[in-house]
PLY file of the C-alpha trace (Angstrom):
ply
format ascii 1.0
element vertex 151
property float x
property float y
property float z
element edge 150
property int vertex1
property int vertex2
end_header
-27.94 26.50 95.32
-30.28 28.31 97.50
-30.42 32.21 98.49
-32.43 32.82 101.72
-33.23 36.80 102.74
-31.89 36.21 106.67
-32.47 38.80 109.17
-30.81 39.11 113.11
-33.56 39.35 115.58
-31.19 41.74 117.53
-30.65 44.94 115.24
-32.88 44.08 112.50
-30.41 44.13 110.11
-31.41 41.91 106.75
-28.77 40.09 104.85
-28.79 37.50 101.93
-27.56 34.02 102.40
-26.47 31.24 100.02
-26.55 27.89 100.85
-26.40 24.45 98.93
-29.93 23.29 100.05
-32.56 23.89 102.78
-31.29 21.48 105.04
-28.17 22.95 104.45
-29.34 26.46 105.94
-31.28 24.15 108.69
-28.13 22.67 109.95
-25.71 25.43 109.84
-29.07 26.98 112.03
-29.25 24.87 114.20
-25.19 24.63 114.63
-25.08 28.47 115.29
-22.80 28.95 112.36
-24.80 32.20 111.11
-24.37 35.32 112.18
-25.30 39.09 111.15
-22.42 40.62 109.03
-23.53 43.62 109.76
-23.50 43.48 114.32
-22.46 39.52 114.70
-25.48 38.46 116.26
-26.03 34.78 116.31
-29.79 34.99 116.50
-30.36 34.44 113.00
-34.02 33.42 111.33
-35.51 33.51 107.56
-36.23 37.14 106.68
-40.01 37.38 104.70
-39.31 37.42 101.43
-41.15 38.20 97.84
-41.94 34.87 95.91
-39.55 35.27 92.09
-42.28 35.12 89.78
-41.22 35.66 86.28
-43.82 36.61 83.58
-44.71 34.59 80.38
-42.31 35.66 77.55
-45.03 37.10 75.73
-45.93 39.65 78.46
-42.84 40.65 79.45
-43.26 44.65 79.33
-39.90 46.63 79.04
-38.53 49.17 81.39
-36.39 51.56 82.21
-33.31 51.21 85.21
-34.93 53.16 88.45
-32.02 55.19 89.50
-30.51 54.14 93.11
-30.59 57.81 94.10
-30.54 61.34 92.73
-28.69 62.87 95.50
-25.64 63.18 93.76
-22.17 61.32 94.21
-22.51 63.29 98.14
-25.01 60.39 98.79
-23.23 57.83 97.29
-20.20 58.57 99.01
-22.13 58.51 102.55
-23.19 54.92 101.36
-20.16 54.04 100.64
-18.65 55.00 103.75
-21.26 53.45 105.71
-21.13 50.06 103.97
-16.91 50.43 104.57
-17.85 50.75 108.32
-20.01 48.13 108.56
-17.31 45.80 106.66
-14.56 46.90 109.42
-17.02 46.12 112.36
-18.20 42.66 111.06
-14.42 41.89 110.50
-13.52 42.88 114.24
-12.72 39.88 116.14
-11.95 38.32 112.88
-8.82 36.00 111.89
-7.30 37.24 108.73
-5.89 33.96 107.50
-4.51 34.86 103.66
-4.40 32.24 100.85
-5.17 29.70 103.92
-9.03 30.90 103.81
-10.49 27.58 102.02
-8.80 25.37 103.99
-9.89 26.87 107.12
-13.49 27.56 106.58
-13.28 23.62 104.76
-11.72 22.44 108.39
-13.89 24.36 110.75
-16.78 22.83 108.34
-16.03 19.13 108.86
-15.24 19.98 112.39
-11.28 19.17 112.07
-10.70 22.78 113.74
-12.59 25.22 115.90
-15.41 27.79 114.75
-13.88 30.96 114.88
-14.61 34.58 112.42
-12.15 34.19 109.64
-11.15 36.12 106.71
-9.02 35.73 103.28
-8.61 35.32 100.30
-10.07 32.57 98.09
-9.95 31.93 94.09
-13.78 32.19 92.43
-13.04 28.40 91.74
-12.11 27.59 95.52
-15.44 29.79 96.47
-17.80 27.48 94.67
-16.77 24.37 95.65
-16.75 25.58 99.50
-20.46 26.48 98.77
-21.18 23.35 96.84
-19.76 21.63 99.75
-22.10 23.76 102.08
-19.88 26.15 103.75
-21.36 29.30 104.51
-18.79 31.92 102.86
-19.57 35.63 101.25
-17.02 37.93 99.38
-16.43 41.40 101.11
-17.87 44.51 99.18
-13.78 45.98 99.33
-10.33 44.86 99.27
-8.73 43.98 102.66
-5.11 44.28 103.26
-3.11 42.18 105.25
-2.28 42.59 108.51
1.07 45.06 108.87
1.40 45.70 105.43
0.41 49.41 105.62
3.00 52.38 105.28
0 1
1 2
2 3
3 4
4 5
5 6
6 7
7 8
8 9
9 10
10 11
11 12
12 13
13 14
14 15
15 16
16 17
17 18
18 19
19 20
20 21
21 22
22 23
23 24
24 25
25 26
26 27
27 28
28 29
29 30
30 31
31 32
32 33
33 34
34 35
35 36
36 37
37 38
38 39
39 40
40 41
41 42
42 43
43 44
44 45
45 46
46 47
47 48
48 49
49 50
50 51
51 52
52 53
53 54
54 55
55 56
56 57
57 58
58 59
59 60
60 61
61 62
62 63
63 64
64 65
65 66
66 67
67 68
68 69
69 70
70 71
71 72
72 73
73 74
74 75
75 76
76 77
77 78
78 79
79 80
80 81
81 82
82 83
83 84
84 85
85 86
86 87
87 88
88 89
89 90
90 91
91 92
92 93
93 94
94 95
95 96
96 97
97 98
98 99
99 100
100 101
101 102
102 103
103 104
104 105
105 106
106 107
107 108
108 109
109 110
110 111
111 112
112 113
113 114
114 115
115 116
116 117
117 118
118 119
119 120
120 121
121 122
122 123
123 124
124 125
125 126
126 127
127 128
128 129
129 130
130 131
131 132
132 133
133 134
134 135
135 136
136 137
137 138
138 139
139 140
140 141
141 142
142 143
143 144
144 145
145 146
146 147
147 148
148 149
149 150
């Protein structure tokens, strides 16, 4: 497994992607099977990112969690809000397709159905083996309810 920092050329926005190998990431690419979660752009490329380089074990120095932001929980809840907006745009145009969601993203994968936005639920189990199988899939950051089963 292979995490690539991916940014859309459009808006900017930068976005992490997991993939089973390079030429995984290469051929999904090249397919046009990425796009922004954020806006839906298709023009997707490699965003720079920071080489991983962990120290020796012996020089390892200890320290303290950097608080995310001392703003108070007013901050947090405009973050919040604005990362529940962003979820609700990315999922407009989207199929919500239930317990169906690993065989559809598997079918659209080996080309047995057509490449639409869909959205579902999978088990953590069904998840890994779409991504060990190279499909591009990501959990949402909140719950989403079926269709017509508000009050």
């Amino acid at each position: 497994m292979i995490v690539f920092d991916l940014a859309c050329a459009e808006n900017g926005h930068v976005f992490e992607g997991w993939f089973g190998s390079t030429e995984d990431y290469e051929g999904q690419r090249a397919k046009g099977w990425l796009s922004c979660p954020m806006c839906g752009s298709a023009d997707i490329g490699k965003a720079v990112m920071a080489p991983r380089v962990a120290a020796k074990g012996n020089q390892r120095a200890e320290t303290a969690p950097v608080p995310l932001a001392n703003d108070g929980p007013g901050k947090l809840r405009q973050m919040m809000a604005a990362l529940a907006e962003a979820q609700t745009k990315a999922l407009e145009g989207s199929d919500y397709v239930g317990e169906r969601f690993a065989d559809e993203a598997r079918a659209m994968h080996l080309g047995e159905a057509e490449h639409r936005a869909i959205h579902g639920q999978a088990s953590i189990d069904d998840a890994r083996a779409l991504i060990d199988e190279g499909v591009a899939v990501s959990p949402l950051p909140f719950p989403v309810r079926a269709p017509g089963t508000d009050n």
